[in-house]
C-alpha positions in Angstrom: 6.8 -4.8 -14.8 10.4 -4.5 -16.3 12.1 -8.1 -17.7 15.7 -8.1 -16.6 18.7 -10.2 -18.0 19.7 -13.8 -16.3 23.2 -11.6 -16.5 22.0 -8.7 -14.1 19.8 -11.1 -12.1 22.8 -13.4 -11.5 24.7 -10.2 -10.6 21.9 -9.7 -7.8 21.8 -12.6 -6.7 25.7 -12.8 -6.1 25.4 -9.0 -3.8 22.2 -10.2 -1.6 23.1 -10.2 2.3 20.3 -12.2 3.3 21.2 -10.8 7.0 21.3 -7.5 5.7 18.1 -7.3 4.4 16.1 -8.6 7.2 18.0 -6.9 10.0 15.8 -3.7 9.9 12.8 -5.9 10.2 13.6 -8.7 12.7 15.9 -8.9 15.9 18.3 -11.0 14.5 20.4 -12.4 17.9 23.8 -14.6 16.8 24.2 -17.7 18.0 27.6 -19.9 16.7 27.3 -19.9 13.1 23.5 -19.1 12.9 21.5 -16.1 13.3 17.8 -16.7 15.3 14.9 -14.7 15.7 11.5 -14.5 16.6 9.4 -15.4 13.6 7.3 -12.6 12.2 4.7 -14.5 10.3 3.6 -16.2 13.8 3.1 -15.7 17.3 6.0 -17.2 19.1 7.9 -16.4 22.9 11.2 -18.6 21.8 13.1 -17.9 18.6 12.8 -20.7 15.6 13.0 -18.3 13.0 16.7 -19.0 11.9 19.6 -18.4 9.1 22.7 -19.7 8.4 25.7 -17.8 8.0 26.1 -17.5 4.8 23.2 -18.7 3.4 20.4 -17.6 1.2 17.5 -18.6 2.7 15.9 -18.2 6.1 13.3 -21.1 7.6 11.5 -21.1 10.7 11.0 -24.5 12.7 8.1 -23.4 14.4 5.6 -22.7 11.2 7.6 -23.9 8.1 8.1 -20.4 6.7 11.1 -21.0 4.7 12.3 -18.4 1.4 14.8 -16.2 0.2 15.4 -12.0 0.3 12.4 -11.8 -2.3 10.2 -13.8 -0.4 10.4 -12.5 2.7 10.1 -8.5 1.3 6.6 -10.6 -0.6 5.4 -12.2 2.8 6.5 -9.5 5.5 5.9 -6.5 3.4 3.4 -7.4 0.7 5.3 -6.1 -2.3 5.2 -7.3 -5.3 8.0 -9.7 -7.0 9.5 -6.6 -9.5 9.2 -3.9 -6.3 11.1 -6.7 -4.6 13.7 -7.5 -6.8 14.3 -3.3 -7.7 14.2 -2.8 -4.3 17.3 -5.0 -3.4 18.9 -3.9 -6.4 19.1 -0.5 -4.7 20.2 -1.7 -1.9 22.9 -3.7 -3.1 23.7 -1.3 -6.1 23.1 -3.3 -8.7 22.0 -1.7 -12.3 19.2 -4.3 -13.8 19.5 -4.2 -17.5 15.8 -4.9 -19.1 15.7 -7.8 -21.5 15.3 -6.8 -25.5 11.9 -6.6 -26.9 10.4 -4.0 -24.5 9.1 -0.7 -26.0 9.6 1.8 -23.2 11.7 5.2 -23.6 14.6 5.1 -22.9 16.0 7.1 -20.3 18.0 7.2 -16.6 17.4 4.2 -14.9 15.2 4.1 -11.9 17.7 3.4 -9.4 19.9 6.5 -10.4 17.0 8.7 -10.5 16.4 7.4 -6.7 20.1 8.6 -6.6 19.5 11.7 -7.6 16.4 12.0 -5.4 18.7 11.5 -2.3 21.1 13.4 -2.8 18.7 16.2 -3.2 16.7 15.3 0.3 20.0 15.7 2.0 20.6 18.9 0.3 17.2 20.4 1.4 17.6 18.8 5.0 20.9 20.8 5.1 19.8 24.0 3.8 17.2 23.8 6.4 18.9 23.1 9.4 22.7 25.5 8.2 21.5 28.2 6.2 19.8 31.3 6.8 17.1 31.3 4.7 16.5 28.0 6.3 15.9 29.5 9.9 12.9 31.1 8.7 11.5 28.0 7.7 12.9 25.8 10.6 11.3 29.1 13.3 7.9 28.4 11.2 7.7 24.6 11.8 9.4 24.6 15.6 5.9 27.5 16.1 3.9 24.9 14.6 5.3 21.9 17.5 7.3 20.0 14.9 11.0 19.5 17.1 14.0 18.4 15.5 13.6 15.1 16.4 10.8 14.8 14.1 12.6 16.9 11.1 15.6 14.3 11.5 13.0 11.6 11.5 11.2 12.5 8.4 14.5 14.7 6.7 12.1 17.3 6.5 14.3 20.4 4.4 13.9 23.6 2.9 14.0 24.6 -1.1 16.1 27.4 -0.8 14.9 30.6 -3.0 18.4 31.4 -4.1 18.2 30.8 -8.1 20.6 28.3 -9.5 22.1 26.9 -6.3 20.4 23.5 -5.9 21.3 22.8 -9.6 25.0 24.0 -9.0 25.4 22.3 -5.6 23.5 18.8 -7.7 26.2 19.3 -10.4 28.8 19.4 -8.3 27.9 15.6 -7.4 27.9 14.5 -10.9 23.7 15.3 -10.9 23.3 17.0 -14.6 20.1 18.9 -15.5 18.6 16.4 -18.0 19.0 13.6 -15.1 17.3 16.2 -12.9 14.2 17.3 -15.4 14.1 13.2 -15.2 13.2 13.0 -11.2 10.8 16.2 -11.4 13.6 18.0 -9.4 14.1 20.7 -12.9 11.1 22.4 -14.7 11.0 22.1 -18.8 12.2 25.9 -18.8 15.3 24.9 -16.8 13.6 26.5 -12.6 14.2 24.6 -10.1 10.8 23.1 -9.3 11.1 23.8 -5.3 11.6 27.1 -4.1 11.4 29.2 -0.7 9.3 25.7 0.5 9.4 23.4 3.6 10.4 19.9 1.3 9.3 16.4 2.9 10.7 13.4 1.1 8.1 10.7 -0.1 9.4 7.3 0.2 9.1 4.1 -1.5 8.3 1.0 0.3 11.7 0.3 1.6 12.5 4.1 2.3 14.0 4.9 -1.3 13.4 8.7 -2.1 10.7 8.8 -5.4 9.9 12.6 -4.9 8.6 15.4 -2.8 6.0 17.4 -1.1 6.3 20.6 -0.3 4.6 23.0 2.0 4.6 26.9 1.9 5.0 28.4 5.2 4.9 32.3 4.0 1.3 34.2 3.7 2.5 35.7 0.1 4.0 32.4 -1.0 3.1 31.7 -4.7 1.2 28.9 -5.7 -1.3 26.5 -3.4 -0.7 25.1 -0.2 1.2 21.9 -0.9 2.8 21.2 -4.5 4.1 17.5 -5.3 6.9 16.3 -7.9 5.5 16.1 -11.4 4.5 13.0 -12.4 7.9 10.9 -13.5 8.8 7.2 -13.8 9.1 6.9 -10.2 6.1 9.1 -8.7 2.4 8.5 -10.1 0.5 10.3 -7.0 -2.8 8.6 -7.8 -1.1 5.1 -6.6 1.2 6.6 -3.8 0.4 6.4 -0.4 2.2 9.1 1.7 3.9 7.2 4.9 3.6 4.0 3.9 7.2 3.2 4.1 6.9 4.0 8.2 3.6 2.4 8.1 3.5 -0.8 6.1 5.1 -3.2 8.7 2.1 -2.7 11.4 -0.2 -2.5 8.5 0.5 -5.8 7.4 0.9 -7.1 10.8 -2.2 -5.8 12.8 -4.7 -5.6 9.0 -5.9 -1.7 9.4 -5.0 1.3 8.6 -5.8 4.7 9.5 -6.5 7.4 6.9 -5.7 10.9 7.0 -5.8 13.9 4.9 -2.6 16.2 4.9 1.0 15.2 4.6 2.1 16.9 7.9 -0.8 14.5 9.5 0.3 11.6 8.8 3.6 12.6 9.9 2.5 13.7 13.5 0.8 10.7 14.1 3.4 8.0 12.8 5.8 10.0 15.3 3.0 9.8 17.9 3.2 6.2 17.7 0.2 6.1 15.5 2.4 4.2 13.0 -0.4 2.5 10.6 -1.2 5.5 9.3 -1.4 7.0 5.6 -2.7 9.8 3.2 -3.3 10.9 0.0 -1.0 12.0 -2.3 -2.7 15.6 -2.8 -5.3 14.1 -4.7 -8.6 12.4 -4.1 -7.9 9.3 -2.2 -8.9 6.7 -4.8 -9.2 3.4 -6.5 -6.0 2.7 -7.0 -4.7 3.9 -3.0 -7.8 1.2 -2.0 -6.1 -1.2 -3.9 -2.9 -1.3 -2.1 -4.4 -1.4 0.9 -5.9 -4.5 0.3 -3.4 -6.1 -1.4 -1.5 -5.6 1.9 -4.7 -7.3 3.6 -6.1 -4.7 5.2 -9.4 -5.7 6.9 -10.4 -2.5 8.6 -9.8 1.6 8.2 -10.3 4.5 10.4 -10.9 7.5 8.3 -9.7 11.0 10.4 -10.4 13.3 8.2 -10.8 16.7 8.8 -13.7 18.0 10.5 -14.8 20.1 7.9 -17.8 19.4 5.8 -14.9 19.0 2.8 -13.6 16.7 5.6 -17.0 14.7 5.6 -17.7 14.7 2.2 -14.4 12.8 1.2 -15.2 10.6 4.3 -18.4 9.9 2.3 -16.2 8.8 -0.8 -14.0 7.2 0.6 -15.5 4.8 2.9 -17.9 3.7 0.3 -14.4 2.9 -2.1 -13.4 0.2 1.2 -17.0 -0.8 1.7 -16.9 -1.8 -2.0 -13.9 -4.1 -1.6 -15.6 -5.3 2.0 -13.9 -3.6 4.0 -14.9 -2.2 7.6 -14.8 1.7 7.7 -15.0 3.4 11.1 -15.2 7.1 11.1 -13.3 9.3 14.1 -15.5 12.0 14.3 -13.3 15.5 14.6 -14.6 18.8 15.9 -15.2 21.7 13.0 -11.8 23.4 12.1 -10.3 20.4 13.5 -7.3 18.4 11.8 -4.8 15.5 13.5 -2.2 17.5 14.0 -4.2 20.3 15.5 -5.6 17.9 17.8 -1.8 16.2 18.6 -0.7 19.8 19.2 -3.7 20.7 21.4 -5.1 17.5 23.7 -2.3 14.8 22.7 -2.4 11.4 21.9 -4.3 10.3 24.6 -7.2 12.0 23.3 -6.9 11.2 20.1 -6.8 7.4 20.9 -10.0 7.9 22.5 -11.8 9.5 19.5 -10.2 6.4 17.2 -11.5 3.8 20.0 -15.3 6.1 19.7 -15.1 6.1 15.7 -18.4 4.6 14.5 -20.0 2.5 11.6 -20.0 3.7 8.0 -23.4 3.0 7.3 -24.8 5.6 10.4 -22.6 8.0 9.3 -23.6 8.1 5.4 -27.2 8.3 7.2 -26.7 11.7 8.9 -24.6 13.1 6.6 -27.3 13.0 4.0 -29.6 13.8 6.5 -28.4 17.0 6.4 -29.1 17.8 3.2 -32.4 15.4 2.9 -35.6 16.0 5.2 -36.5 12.9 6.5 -38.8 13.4 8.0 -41.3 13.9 5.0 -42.2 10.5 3.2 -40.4 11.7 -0.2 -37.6 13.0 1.7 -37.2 9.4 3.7 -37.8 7.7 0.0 -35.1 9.6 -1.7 -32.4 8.9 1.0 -33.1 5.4 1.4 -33.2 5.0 -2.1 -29.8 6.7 -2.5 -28.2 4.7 -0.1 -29.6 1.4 -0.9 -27.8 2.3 -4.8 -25.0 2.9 -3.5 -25.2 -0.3 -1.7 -26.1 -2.6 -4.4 -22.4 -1.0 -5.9 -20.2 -2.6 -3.8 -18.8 -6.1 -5.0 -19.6 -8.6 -2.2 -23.1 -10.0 -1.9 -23.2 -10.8 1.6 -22.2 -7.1 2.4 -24.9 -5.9 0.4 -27.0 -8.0 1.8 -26.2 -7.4 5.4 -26.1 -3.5 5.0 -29.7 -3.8 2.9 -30.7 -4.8 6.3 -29.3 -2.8 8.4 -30.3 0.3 6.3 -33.3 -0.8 7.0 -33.4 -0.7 10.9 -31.8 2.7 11.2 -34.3 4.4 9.2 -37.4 2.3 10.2 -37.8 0.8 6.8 -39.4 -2.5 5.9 -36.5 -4.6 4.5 -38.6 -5.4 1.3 -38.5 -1.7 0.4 -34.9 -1.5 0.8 -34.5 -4.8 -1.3 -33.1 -6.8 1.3 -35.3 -10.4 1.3 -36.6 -11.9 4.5 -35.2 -14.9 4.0 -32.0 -15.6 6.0 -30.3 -16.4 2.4 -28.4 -13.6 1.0 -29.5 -12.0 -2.1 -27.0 -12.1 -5.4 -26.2 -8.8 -6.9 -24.2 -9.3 -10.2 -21.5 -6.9 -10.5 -21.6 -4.6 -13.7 -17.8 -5.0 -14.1 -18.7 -8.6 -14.6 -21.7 -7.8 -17.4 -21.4 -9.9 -20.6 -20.1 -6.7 -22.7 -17.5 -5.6 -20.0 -14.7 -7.2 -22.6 -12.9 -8.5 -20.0 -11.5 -11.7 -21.2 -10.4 -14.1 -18.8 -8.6 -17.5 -19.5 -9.4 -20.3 -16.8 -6.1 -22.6 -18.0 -3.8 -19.6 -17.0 -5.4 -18.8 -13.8 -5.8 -22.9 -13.0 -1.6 -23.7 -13.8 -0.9 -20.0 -12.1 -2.8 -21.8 -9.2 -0.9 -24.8 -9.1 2.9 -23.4 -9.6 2.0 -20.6 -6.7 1.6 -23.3 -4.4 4.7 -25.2 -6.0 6.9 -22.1 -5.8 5.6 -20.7 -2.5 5.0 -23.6 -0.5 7.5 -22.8 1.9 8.9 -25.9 3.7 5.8 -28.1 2.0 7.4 -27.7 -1.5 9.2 -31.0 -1.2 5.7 -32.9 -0.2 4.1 -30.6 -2.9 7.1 -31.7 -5.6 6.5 -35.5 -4.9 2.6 -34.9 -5.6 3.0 -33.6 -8.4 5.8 -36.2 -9.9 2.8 -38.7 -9.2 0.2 -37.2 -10.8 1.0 -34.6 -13.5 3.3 -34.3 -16.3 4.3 -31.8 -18.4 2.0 -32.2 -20.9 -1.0 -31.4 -18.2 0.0 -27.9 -18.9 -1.4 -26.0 -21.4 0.7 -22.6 -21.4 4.0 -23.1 -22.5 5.3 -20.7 -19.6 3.3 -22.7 -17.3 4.9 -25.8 -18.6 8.8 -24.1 -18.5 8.1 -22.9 -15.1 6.8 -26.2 -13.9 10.2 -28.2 -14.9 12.5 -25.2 -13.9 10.7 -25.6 -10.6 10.6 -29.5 -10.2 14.3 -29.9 -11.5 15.2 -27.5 -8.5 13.4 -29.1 -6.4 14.4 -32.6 -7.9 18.7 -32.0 -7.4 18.1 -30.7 -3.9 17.9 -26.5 -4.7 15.8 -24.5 -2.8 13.6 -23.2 -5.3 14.0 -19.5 -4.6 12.2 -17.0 -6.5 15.4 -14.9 -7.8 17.3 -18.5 -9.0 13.9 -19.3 -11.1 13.3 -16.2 -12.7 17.2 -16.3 -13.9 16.7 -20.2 -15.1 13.2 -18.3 -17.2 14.6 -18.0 -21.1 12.1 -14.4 -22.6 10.6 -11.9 -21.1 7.1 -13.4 -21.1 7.8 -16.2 -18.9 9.5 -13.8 -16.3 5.8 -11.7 -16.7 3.8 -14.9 -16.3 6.5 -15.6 -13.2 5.2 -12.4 -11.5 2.1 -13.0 -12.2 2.1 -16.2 -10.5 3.2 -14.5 -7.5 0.8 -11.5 -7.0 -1.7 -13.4 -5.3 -1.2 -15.0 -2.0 -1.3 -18.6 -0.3 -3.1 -19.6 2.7 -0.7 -21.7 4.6 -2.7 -22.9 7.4 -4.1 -25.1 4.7 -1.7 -25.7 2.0 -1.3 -29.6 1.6 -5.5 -29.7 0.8 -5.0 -26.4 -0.9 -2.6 -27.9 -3.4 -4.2 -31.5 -4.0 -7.7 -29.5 -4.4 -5.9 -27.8 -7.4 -3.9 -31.1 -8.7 -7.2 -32.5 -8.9 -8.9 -29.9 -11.2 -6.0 -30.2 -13.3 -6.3 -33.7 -13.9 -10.7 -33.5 -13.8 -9.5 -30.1 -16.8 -7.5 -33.1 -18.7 -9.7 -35.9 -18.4 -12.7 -33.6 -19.4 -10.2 -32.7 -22.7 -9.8 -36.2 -23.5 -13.8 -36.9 -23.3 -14.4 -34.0 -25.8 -12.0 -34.7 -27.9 -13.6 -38.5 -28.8 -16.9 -36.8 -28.8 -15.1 -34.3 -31.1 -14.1 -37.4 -33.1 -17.7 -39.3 -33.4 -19.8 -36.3 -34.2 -17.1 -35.2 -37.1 -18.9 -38.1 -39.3 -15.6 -38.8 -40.8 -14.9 -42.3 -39.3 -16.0 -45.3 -40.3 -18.9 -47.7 -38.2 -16.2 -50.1 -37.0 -13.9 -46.9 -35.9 -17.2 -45.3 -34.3 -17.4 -48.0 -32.1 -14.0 -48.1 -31.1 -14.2 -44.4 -30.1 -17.9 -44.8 -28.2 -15.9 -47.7 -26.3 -13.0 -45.2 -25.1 -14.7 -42.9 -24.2 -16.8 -45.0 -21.6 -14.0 -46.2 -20.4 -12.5 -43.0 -19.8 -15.8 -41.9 -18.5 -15.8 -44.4 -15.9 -11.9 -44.0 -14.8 -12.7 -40.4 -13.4 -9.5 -39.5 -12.2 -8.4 -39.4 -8.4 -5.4 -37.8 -7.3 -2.4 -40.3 -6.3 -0.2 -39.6 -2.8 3.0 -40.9 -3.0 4.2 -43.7 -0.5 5.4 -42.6 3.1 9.2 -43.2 3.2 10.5 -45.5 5.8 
């Protein structure tokens, strides 16, 4: 992630409209000086969720939620703290200067290549909705269903083929070439990279343009299908998830997702009212598109794909990327030749919620997909599938899904569960992961991820910070932390807390001196809390911290009596310490109820 200076932060911090930002999201009603809503982080029929004019922060009375701008975009739309904080300095049209030290080109900032990207979507839109070259393209997708409700929707334009006039029409708004070969907008040799195509923007998470897509609609039209913006600062396509921006709010609320092939796809269905869906990015859908899905807590996907034997295959690579992770895959089974849209345009929504509420199990499908291609029905043919599926299997990362699809391979091919390597016993079998193999070279440090552990809870804890601040003043002290960020974070944190100050997230990355604190800041705050339990969940981890310390102290003497370098008398004295620090295990101390 970038570091930015306290100077810009400060700047940002100054702009935010608290209001502002959550008034897409929430129904935000006015009420004297006050602005309520329903809360969206629980179920609830009378508003408590509530701001004050003015203020920074929002809190809820009914589940504690409490936080500023940056929390809230963290909690309601799982982004990350730097997404977050670029994000609202877009918004609020603020440039974030990036701390000294960093080693990254220098170039056009993000935000005025997002600039640039918009300014070009609404040129496209227009040339497809005024021009003439445009009506052949807007005749095209009106024959293929698409209204203009759905083009103003999705500002769905047209690249016109005329040489030179998006780059004129771009200059005239102050948007010079090298800006545009920037965005991906220019090629190297000075082309406009669109040309005589249907353009659909593709969005960030809070609906910032970060490039194209974009479809040829003529049989003699150069080039593939679909091309996509170059790879630039902005766009990576192997970690973009095409709709997500219209997607991500019901994603995170209702924890699945449903995954689609083609652009225009995903599209039809969000504007269907299918509006959890995604797709690829013109690539294989991968790792790294898996990963955001989960990091937005997805617990289930419906894969759609097309019903093409191409469509079945990436079905097949796919599902097992989610079943890794433990995920639940369902697969909608289309007809051959069949796509979503076709299917919209042809039997409507109705029907298609009916194949989604039909879409089976992964593992059955796997089964007769490689069925097809494997005979069964001989005893090397039945070895050779069950042994491929039972290896891909033993791949994913959670034991207990192994172990409970081991089994179930098992009873749909009429296999003893020993063969299969599934064990009788009701106890599940432990597969070690090979990322986790002693020569992976992964190196991980259990002090950073312990005081990560502990500040997340201090930082995040919502309207339990206070309770979690006077915890902590009875039990820990600076010194308990080993990392020096750890340790600056953890008295920037407790002095806000200390005077009063809501310890929001923008305020403490300010307060943070270097760029590595403001890295170890956002690192903290990747992960996620679980509130329902977060007064155990935070004495659990005081408690290891002060078990980590009083373990250090025992080693230390040890340290000490083994060196040989004391003398008898000075022996003794150390054996007598450390039994009495042996016996005064450490228990965590609650501070006294007031009143």
């Amino acid at each position: 992630m970038g570091t930015f200076t306290r100077e810009s932060l400060e700047t940002l911090r100054t702009r935010i409209d608290l209001v502002e930002v959550l008034t897409p999201h929430l129904k935000l009603q006015r009420t004297g000086s006050a602005y309520k809503a329903l809360c969206p982080f629980h179920e609830e029929k009378t508003p408590s969720f509530v701001i004050q004019k003015g203020d920074t922060h929002y809190h809820c009375f009914g589940c504690g939620a409490h936080g500023d701008a940056i929390a809230f975009l963290m909690t309601h739309l799982r982004m990350t703290f730097p997404d977050a904080v670029e994000s609202l300095a877009q918004r609020f049209g603020v440039q974030l200067e990036e701390s000294e030290g960093r080693l990254e080109p220098k170039g056009p900032s993000k935000a005025l290549l997002k600039e640039a990207l918009c300014a070009a979507a609404r040129f496209y839109h227009f040339c497809l909705l005024h021009t003439q070259e445009g009506h052949g393209a807007l005749t095209y997708l009106y024959g293929r269903g698409i209204d203009l409700e759905f083009v103003r929707q999705f500002q769905v334009g047209f690249a016109p083929r005329t040489p030179r006039l998006f780059a004129e029409a771009m200059r005239e708004q102050k948007y010079l070439e090298p800006l545009l070969k920037e965005a991906g907008l220019i090629s190297a040799n000075g082309r406009e990279f669109f040309f005589d195509r249907i353009t659909i923007p593709i969005l960030d998470a809070v609906g910032g343009v970060i490039g194209f897509t974009a479809r040829a609609y003529k049989p003699d039209s150069f080039g593939p299908k679909y091309i996509n913006t170059p790879e630039t600062p902005l766009f990576k396509k192997s970690k973009v998830l095409f709709g997500l921006s219209y997607s991500r709010k019901r994603i995170t609320k209702e924890k699945k997702a449903l995954i689609v092939e083609g652009q225009i796809d995903a599209l039809r269905l969000i504007h269907s009212g299918f509006d959890w869906t995604v797709a690829g990015q013109g690539t294989a859908f991968g790792e790294d598109h898996v990963r955001e899905l989960v990091q937005l807590g997805v617990r289930q996907v419906i894969l759609a794909l097309d019903g093409d034997n191409a469509g079945r295959e990436a079905a097949v690579k796919i599902g097992h990327l989610f079943q890794k992770e433990g995920i639940d895959v369902r697969i909608a089974a289309l007809e051959e030749k069949c796509d979503p849209d076709l299917l919209l345009r042809e039997k409507g929504t109705e029907a298609f919620a009916k194949i989604l509420e039909r879409a089976g199990e992964y593992l059955p499908f796997l089964i007769d997909h490689l069925s097809k291609s494997i005979n069964k029905e001989t005893p090397a043919g039945k070895n050779e599938l069950v042994q491929t599926i039972a290896g891909r299997i033993r791949q994913w990362d959670h034991p207990l899904m192994i172990h409970e699809s081991l089994r179930k391979l098992a009873r749909l091919t009429q296999t003893p569960e020993s063969i299969v390597g599934a064990p009788e016993e009701n106890a599940p079998q432990i597969y070690i992961k090979r990322e986790a193999s002693v020569n992976s070279g992964i190196e991980i440090d259990p002090d950073r991820i312990l005081e990560a552990d502990l500040l997340r809870w201090l930082i995040v804890g919502g309207a339990n910070s206070e309770q979690f601040a006077r915890i902590a003043k009875c039990n820990l002290k600076p010194e308990h932390f080993r990392l020096s960020a750890a340790r600056t974070v953890y008295e920037k944190a407790m002095a806000a807390i200390g005077e009063g100050r809501d310890c929001d997230l923008l305020s403490l990355a300010i307060d943070l001196e270097n760029p590595g604190q403001q890295l170890f800041l956002a690192e903290i705050l990747q992960k996620r809390i679980n509130r329902e339990r977060a007064v155990e969940g935070f004495a659990e981890t005081v408690q290891r911290l002060l078990e980590r310390n009083w373990m250090q102290q025992r080693e230390e003497i040890k340290l000490k009596i083994y060196s040989g370098a004391g003398s008898e008398e000075e022996v003794l004295e150390l054996a007598r310490r450390f039994d009495e620090i042996k016996r005064a295990r450490p228990q965590i101390v609650y501070p006294e109820k007031e009143g």
